[in-house]
GULO-646415 format. One record per atom (N, C-alpha, C, CB): x, y, z; residue number from 1. Coordinates in nm, 4 decimals, m for minus. Glycine has a CB too. Layout:
BEGIN
((X; Y; Z); NUM),
...
END
This chain:
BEGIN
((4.4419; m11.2447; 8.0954); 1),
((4.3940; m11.3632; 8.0314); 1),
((4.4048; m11.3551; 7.8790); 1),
((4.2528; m11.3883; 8.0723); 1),
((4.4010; m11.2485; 7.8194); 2),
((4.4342; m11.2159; 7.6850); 2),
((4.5568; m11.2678; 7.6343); 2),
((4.4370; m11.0829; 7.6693); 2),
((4.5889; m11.3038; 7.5166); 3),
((4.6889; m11.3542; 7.4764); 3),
((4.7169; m11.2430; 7.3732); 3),
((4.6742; m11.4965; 7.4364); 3),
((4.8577; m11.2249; 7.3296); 4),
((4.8868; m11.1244; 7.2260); 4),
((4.8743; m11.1995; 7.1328); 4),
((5.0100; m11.0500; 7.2229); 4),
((4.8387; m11.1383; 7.0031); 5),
((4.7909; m11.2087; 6.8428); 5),
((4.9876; m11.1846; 6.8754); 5),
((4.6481; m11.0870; 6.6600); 5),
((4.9905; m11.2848; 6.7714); 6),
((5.1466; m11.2693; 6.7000); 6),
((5.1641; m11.1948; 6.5797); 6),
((5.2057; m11.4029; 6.6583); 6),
((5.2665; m11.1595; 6.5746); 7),
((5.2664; m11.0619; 6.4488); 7),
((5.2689; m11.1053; 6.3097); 7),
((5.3759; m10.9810; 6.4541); 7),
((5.2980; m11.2088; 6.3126); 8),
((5.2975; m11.2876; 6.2050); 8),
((5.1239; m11.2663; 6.1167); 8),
((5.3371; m11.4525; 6.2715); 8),
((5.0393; m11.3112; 6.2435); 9),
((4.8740; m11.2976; 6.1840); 9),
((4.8798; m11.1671; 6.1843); 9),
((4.7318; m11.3586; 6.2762); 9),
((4.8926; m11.0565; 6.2575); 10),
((4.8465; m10.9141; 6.2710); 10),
((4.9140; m10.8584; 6.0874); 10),
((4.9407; m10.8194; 6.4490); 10),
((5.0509; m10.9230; 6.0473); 11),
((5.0814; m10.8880; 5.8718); 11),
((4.9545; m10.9078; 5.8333); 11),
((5.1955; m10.9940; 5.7706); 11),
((4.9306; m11.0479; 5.8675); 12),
((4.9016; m11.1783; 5.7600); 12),
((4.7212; m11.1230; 5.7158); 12),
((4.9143; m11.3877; 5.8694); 12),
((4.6998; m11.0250; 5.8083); 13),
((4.5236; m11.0153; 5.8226); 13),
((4.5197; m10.8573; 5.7598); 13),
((4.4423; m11.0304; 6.0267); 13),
((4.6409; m10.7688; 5.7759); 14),
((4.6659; m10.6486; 5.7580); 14),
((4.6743; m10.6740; 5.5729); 14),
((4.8080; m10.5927; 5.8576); 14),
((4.7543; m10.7866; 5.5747); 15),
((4.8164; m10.7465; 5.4106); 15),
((4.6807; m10.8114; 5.2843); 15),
((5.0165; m10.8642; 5.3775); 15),
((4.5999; m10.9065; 5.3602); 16),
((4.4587; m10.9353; 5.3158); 16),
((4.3354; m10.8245; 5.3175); 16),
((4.4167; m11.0450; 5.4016); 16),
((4.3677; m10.7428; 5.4413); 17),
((4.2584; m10.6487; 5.3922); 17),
((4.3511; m10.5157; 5.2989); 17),
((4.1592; m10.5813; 5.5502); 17),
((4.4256; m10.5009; 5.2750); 18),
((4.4763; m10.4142; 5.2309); 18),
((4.4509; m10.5001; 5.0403); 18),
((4.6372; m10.3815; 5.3214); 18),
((4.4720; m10.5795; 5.0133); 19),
((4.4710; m10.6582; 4.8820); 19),
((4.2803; m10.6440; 4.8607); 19),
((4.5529; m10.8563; 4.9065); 19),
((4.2129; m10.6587; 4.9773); 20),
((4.0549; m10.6669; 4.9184); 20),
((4.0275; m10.4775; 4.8892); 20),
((3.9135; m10.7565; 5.0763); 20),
((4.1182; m10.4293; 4.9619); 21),
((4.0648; m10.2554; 4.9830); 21),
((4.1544; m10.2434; 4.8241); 21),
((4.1485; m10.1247; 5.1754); 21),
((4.2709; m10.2972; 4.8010); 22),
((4.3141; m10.2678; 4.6543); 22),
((4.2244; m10.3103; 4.5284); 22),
((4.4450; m10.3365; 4.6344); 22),
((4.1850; m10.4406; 4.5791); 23),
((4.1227; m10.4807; 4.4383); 23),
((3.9615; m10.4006; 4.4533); 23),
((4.1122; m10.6844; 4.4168); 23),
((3.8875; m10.3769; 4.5439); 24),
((3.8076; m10.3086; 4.5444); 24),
((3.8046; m10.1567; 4.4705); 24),
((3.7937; m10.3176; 4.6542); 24),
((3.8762; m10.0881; 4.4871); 25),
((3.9459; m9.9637; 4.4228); 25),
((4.0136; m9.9967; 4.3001); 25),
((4.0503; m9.8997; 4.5150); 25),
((4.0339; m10.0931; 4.2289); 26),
((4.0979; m10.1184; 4.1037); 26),
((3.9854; m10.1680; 4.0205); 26),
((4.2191; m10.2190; 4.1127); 26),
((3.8662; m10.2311; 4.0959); 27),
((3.7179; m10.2353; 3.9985); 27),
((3.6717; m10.1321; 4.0251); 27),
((3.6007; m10.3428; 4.0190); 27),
((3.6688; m10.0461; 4.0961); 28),
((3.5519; m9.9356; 4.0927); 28),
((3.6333; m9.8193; 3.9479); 28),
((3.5324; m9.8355; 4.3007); 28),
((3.7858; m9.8167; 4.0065); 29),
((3.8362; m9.7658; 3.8443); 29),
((3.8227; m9.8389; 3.7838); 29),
((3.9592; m9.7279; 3.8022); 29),
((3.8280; m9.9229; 3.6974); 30),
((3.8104; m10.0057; 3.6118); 30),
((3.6559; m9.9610; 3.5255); 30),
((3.8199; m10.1451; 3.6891); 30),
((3.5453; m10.0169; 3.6585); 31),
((3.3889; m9.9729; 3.6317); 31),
((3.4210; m9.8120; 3.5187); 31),
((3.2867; m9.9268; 3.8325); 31),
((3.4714; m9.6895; 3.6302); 32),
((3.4317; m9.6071; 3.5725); 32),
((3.5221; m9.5165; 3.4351); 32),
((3.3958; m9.5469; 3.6785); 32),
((3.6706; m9.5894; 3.4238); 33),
((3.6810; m9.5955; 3.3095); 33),
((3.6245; m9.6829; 3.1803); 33),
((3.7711; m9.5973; 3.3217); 33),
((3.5234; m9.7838; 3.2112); 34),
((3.4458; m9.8412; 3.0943); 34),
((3.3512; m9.7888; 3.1016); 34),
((3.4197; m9.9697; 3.0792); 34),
((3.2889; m9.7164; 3.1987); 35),
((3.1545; m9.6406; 3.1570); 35),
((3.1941; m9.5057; 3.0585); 35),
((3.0674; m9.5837; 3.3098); 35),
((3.3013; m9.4267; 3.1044); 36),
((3.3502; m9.3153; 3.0456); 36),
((3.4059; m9.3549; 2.8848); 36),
((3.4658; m9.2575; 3.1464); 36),
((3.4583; m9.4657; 2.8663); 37),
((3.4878; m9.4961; 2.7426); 37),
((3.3531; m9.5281; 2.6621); 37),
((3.5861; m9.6069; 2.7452); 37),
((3.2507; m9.6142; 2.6711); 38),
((3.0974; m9.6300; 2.6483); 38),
((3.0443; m9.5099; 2.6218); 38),
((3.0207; m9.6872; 2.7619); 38),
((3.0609; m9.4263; 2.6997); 39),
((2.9379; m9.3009; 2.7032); 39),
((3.0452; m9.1721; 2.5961); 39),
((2.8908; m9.2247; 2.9340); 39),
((3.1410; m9.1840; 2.5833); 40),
((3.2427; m9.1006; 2.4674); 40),
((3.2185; m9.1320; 2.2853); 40),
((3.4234; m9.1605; 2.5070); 40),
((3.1869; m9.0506; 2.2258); 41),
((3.1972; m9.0817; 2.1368); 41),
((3.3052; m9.0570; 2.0669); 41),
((3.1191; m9.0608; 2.1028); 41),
((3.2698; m9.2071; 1.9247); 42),
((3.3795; m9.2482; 1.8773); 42),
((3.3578; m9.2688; 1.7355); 42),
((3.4254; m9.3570; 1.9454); 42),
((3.4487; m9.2611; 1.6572); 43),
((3.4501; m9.3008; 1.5396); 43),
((3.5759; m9.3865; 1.4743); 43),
((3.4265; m9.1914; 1.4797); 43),
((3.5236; m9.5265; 1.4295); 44),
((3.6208; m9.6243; 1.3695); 44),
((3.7021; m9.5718; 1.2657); 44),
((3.5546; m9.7386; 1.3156); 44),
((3.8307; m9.5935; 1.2726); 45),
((3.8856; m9.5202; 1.1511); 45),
((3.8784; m9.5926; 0.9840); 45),
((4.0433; m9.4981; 1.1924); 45),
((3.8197; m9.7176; 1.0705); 46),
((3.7946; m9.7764; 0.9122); 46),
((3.6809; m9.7239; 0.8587); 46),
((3.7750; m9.9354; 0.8978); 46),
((3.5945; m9.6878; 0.9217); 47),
((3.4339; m9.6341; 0.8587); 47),
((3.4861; m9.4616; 0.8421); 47),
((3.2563; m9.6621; 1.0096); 47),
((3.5907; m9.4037; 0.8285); 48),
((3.6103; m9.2608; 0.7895); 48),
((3.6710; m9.2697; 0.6201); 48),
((3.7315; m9.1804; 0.9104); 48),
((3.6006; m9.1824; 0.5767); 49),
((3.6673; m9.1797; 0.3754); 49),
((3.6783; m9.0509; 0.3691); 49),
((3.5482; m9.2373; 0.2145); 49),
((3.7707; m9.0005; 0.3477); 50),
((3.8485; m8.9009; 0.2304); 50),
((3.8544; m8.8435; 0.1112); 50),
((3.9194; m8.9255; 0.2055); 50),
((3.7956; m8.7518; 0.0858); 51),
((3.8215; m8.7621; m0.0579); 51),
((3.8408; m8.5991; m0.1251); 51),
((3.6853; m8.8502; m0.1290); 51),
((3.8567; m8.5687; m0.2031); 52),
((3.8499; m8.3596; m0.2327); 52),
((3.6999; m8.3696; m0.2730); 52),
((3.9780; m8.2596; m0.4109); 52),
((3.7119; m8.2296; m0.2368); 53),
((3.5635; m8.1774; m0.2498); 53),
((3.5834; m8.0782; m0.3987); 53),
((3.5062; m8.0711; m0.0849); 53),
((3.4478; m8.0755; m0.4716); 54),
((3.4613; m8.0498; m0.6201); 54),
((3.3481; m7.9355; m0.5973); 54),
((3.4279; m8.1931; m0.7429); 54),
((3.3373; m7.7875; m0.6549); 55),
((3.2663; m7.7026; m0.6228); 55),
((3.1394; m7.7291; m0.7720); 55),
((3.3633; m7.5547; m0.5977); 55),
((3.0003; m7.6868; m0.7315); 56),
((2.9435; m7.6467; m0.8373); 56),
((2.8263; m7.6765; m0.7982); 56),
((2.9838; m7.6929; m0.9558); 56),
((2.7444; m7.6342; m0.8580); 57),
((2.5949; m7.7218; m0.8312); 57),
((2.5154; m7.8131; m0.8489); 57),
((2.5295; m7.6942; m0.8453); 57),
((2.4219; m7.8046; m0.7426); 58),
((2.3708; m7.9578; m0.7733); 58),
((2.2441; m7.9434; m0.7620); 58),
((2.4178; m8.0786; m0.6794); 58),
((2.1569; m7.9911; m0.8803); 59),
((2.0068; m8.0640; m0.9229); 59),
((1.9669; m8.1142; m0.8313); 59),
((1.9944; m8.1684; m1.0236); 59),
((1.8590; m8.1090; m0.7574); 60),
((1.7788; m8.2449; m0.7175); 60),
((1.6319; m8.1998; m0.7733); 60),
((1.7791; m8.2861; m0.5272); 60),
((1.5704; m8.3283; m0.7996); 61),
((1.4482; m8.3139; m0.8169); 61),
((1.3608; m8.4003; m0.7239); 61),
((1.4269; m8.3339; m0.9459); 61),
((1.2557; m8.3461; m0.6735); 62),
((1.1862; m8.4484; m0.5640); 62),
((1.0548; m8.4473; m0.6254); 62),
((1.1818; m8.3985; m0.3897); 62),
((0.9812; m8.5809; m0.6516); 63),
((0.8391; m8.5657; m0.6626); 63),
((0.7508; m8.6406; m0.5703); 63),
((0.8026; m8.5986; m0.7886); 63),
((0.6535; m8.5904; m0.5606); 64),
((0.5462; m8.6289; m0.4179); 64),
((0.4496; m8.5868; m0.4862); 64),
((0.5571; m8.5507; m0.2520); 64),
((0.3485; m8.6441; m0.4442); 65),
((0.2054; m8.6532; m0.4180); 65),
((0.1479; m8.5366; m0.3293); 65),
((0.1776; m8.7867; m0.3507); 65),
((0.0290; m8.5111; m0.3124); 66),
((m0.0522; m8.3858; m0.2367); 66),
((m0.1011; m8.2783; m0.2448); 66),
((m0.0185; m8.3472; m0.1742); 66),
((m0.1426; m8.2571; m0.2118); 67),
((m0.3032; m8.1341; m0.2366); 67),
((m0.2307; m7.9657; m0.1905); 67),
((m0.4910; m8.1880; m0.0659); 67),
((m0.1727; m7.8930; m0.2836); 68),
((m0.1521; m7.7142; m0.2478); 68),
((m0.2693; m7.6623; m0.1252); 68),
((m0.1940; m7.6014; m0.4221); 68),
((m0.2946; m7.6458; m0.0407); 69),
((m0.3880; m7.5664; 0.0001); 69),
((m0.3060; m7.3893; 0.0370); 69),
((m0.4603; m7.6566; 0.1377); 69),
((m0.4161; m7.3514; 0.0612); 70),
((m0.3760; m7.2120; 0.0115); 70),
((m0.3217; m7.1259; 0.2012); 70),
((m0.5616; m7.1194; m0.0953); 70),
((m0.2683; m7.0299; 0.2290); 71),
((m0.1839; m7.0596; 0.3270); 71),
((m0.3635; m6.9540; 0.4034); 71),
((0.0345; m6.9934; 0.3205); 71),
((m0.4076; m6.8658; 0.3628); 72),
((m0.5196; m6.8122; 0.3987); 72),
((m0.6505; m6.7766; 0.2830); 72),
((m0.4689; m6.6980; 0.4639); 72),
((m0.7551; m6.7780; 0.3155); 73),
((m0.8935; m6.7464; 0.2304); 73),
((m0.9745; m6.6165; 0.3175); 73),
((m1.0088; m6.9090; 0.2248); 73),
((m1.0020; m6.5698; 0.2035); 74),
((m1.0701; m6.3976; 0.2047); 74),
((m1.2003; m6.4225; 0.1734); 74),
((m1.0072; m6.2729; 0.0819); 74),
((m1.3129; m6.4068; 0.2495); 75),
((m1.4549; m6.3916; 0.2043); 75),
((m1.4801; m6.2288; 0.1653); 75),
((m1.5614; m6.4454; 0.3322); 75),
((m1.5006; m6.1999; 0.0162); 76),
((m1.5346; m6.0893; m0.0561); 76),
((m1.6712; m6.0734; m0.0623); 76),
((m1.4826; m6.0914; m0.1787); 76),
((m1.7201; m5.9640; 0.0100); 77),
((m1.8341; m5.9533; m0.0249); 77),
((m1.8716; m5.8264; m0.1118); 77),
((m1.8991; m5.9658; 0.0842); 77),
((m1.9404; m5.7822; m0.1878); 78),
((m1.9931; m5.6876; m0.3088); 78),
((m2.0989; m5.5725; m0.2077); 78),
((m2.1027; m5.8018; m0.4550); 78),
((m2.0880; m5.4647; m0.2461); 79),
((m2.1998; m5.3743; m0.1420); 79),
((m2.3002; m5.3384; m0.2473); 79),
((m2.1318; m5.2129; m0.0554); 79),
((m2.3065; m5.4153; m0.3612); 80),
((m2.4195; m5.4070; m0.4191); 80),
((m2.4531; m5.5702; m0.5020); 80),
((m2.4064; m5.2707; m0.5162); 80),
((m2.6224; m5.5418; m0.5282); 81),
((m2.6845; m5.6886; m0.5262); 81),
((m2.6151; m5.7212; m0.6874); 81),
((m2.8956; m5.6970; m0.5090); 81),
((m2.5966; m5.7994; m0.7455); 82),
((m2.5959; m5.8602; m0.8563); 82),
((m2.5540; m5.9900; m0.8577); 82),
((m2.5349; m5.7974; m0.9327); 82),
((m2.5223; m6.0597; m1.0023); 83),
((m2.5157; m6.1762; m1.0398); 83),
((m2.4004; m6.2039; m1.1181); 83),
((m2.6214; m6.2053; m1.0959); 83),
((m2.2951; m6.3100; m1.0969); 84),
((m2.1789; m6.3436; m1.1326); 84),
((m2.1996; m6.3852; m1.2477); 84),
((m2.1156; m6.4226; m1.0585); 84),
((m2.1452; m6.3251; m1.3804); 85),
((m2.1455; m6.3611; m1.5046); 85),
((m2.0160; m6.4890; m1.5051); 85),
((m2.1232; m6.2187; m1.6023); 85),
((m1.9025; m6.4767; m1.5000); 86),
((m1.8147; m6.5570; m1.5336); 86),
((m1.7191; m6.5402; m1.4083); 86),
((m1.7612; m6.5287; m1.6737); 86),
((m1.6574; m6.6985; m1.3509); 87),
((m1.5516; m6.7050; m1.2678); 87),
((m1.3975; m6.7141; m1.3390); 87),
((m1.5820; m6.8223; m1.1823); 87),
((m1.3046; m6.5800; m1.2851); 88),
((m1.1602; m6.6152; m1.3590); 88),
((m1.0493; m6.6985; m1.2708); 88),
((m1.0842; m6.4681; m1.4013); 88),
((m1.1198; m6.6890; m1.1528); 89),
((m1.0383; m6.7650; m1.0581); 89),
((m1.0895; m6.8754; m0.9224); 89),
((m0.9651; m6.6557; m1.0026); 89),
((m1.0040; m6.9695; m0.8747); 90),
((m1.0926; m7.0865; m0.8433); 90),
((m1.0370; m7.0874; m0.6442); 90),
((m1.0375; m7.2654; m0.9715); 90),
((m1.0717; m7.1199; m0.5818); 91),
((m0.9892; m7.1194; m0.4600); 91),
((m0.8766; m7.2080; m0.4639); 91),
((m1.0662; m7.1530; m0.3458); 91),
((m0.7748; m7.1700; m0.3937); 92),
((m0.6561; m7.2196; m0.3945); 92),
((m0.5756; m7.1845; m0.4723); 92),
((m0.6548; m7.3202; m0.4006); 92),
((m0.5692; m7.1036; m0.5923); 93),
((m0.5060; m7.0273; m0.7029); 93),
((m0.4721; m6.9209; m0.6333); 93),
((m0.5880; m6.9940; m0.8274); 93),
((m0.3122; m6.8934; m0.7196); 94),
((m0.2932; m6.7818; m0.6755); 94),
((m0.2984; m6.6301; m0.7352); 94),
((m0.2017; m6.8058; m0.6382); 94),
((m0.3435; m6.5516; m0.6525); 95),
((m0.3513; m6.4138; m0.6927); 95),
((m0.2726; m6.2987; m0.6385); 95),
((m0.4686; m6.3817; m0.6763); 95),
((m0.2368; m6.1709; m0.7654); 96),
((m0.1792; m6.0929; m0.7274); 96),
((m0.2640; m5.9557; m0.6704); 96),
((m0.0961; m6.0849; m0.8213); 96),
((m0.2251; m5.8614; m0.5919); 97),
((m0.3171; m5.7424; m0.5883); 97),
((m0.3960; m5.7196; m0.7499); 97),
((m0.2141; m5.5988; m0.5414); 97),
((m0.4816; m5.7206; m0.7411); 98),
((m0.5729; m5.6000; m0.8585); 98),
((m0.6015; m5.7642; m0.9676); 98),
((m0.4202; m5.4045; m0.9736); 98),
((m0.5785; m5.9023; m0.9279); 99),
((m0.6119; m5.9636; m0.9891); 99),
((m0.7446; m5.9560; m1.0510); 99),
((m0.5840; m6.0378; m0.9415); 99),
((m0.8261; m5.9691; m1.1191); 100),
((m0.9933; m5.9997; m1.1007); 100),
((m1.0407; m6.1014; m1.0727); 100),
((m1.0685; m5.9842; m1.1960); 100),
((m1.1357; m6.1416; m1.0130); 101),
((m1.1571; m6.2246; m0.9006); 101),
((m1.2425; m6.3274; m1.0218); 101),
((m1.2492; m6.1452; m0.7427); 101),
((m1.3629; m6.2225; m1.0851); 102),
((m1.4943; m6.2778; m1.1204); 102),
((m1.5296; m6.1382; m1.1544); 102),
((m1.5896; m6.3660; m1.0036); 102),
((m1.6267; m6.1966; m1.2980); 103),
((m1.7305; m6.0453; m1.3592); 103),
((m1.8705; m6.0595; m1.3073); 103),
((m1.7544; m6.0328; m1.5539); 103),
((m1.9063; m5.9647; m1.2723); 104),
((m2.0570; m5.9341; m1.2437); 104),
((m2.1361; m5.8340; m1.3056); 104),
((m2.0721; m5.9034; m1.1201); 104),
((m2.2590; m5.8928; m1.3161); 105),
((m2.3377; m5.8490; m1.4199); 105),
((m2.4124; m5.7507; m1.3567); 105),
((m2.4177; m5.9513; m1.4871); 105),
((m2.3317; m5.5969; m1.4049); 106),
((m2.3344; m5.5171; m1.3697); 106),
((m2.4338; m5.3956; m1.3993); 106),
((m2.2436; m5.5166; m1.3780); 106),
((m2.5279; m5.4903; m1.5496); 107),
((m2.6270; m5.3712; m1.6279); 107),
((m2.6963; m5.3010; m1.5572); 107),
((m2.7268; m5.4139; m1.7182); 107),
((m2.7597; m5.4284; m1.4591); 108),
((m2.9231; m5.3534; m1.3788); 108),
((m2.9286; m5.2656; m1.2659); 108),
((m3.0212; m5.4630; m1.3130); 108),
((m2.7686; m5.2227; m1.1855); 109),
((m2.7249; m5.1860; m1.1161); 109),
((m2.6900; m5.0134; m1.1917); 109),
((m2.6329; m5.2919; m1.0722); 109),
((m2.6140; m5.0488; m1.2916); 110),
((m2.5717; m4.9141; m1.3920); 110),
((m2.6980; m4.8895; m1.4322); 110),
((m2.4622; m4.9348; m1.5325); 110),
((m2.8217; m4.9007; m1.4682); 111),
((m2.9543; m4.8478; m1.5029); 111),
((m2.9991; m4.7819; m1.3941); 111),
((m3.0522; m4.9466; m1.5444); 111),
((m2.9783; m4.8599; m1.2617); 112),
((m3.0498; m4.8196; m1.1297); 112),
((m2.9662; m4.6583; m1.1010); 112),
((m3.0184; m4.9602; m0.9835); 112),
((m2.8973; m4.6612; m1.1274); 113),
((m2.7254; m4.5774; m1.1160); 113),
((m2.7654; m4.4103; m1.1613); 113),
((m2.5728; m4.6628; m1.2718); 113),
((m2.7957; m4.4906; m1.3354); 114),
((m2.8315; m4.3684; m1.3958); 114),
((m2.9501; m4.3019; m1.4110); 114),
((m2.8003; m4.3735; m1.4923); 114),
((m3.0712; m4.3599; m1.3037); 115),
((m3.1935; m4.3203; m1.3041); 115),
((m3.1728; m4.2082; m1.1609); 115),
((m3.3074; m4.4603; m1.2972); 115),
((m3.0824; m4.2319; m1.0667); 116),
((m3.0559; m4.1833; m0.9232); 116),
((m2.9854; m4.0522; m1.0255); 116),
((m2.9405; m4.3013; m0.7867); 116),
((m2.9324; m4.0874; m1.0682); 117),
((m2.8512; m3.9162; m1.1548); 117),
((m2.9349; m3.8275; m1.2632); 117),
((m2.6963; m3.9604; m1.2710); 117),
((m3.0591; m3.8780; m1.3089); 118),
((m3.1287; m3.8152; m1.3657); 118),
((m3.2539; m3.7357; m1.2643); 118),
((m3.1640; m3.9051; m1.4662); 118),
END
């Protein structure tokens, strides 16, 4: 009861899916050579300049605003009692080893000193 397709349709249906299976495969390349071109970097050759390079140095000066703080602080304490005559230095200043810090009034201590040695 079947009838044979003619060959004419069996091309005619063959050469249509073969054109949708081509153009299908000619956007999916397509797709992923514009994604690969997108995601590449690039540089316009009009935005590139040229020029020789000249040796020597160079100045800058930058000025800003803001507060030095000091990178660490030392609590000094004295193993004997007295009283700070004069401060030579302030926090946040900097100091070298053997700087002096501050004089202390050292009389009543040197009396106490030389009464222990007599």
């Amino acid at each position: 009861m079947d009838r044979e397709i003619p060959k004419e349709v069996l091309r005619k249906e063959r050469r249509r899916k073969m054109i949708k299976l081509v153009a299908v495969v000619g956007v999916c390349v397509l797709v992923v050579i514009l994604v690969i071109s997108f995601l590449r970097d690039s540089v316009n050759r009009k935005n590139i300049q040229l020029s020789t390079v000249d040796t020597g140095t160079i100045e800058v000066s930058v000025s800003a605003s803001g507060k030095v703080a000091p990178a660490f602080e030392e609590i000094i304490n004295t193993p004997i009692e007295s009283r700070i005559v004069e401060v030579y230095k302030r926090g946040g200043d900097s100091v070298d080893v053997g700087t002096p810090l501050l004089r202390l009034d050292l009389q009543t201590i040197e009396t106490d000193y030389r009464k222990m040695l007599d």
